[in-house]
C-alpha positions, 0 to 999 in steps of 0.5 A: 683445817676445813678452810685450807689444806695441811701439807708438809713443810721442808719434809722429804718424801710426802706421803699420803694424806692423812684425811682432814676438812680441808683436804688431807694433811700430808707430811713426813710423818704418816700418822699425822692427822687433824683430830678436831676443827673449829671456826667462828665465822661474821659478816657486817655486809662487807668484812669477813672475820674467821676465827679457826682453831685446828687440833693436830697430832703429828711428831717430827714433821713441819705441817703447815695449811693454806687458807684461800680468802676472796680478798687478802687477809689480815692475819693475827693472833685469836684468844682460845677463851673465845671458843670456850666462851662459845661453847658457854653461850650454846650450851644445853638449856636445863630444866626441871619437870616434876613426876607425881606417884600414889602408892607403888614403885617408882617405875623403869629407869630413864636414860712441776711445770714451767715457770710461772707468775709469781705472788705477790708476798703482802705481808708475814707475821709469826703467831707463836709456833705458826708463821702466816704468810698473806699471798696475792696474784700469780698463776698455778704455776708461779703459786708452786713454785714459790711454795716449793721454793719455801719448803711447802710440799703439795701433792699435785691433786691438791695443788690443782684445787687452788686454780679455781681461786687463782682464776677468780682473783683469791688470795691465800694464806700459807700457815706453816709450824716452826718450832714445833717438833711434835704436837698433840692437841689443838693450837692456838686460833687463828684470826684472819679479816678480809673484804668479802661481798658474801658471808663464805667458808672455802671449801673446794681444797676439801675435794682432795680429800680420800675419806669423809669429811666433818666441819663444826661452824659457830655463825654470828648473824641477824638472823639464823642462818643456813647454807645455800650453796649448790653443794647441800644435797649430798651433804648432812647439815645439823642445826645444833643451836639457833637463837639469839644470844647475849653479847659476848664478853670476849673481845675478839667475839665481841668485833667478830659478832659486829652487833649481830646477836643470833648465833647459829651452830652447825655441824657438818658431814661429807661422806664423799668429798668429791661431791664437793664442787662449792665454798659454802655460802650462807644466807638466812634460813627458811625459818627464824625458829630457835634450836637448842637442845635441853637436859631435863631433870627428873624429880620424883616424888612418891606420896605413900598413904595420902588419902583424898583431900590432903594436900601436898605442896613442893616448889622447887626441889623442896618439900615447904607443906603437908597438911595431915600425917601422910609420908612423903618419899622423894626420889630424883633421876636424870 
């Protein structure tokens, strides 16, 4: 996932790494790959919430994820009705626009080191298959031990990317499947709360990563939002939705958004993933201007032989009056 890393779990040999958003899944099965990842990120000046959900596909291999969190993290259960939600809220506006033609046709078509500090282990909690382990403190070498000692197996380029979090006093969260035995489609979202000073998405495991890298972000804020770390140049953000929004029905949205009723959307490609040196970090945008894209709906209507003077009126989709006896022919394209 975009926030962490996936590794094997209690695997033998490791392999590879099969690329994803956060790093590289790495497991005993070498076609294990993440097929898709979400989150929803909100900040009310002083909590951070974080509801990501990952899409997998492995068979006959543990996978498991760390997710560095500036502070540590709650973790529990999310609802998958809140995304689904969200992809409600954004949404294509459609709208309707009418096309008038005389006589004629219609027209075209449109278209291993020495012993370390140890974590301190803050709190487990099972979550359906998934088991989340909150860790606080140590050092990189007490942080491999322990997690060789638990079954996680990291290549060394990947472990190397939590030192910087180790140094600046994050804590972690270590996600591992199981009961699992194979899986090919998205699990069940993950919630995790923390205190944080900014509204942050980690990013740097992602650095590990051999292959290019995209990441879909949902932003509740009281305003659009962008990003404003040093990292944005090499990368193409899209702005897919921008407006304020109605409040949301789903409990867990509900306490993510806290009151903050502008929803941003972005989509996010990194094509080296070397180039990344940063979190992401979110600020307001430039401008507050709405984005949402829109289906329009073409509705023809063709009047044959209507001579000067008469008069035709549609509303809607609907012919309600044509004074005189002129033939009306109505065609609608999308």
């Amino acid at each position: 996932m975009t926030a962490g890393v996936l590794l094997a779990a209690g695997s033998g040999a490791v392999l590879p790494a099969n690329a994803c958003a956060c790093g590289g899944v790495v497991s005993g099965d070498s076609s294990a790959r993440v097929n898709s990842e979400s989150a929803v990120l909100g900040w009310d000046g002083r909590r951070e919430t974080v509801l990501m959900r990952l899409g997998m596909q492995f068979a006959g291999a543990d996978a498991a994820l760390i997710v560095p969190t500036p502070t540590p993290a709650t973790v529990s259960a999310g609802n998958p009705d809140s995304l689904r939600e969200l992809s409600r809220m954004t949404a294509p506006e459609r709208v309707t626009e009418y096309d008038w033609f005389g006589s004629g046709s219609l027209g075209g078509d449109t278209s291993g080191a020495a012993p370390g500090s140890g974590p301190d282990v803050l709190g487990r909690v099972q979550l359906g298959p998934l088991e989340a382990t909150t860790l606080r403190g140590g050092d990189l070498a007490g942080i491999r031990e322990w997690l060789d000692t638990n079954g996680y197996q990291l290549r060394p380029e990947v472990s190397a990317t939590l030192d910087p979090y180790l140094r600046e006093g994050w804590s972690f969260v270590a996600m591992r499947l199981t009961s699992a035995k194979s899986l090919s489609g998205a699990l069940d979202p993950v919630l995790l709360t923390f205190d944080s000073d900014r509204l942050v998405y980690p990013m740097r495991m992602s650095a590990a990563a051999t292959t290019p890298q995209s990441v879909h972000l949902y932003i509740f804020s009281d305003h659009r939002v962008a990003r404003v770390d040093p990292d944005t140049k090499p990368h193409t953000i899209t702005t897919e939705f921008a407006s304020p929004v109605g409040e949301p029905s789903d409990p867990d949205l509900k306490a993510l958004a806290a009151g903050n009723n502008y929803l941003t959307e972005l989509s996010i490609y990194i094509p080296d993933p070397a180039t990344i040196t940063s979190d992401f970090i979110f600020g307001p945008a430039a401008e507050n201007v709405p984005v949402r894209d829109r289906i329009v709906s073409k509705e023809y209507v063709e009047i044959l032989g209507l001579p000067a003077g008469y008069v035709l009126i549609v509303t809607g989709l609907s012919v309600i009056g044509v004074i005189a006896s002129a033939v009306l022919r109505r065609r609608s394209a999308r």
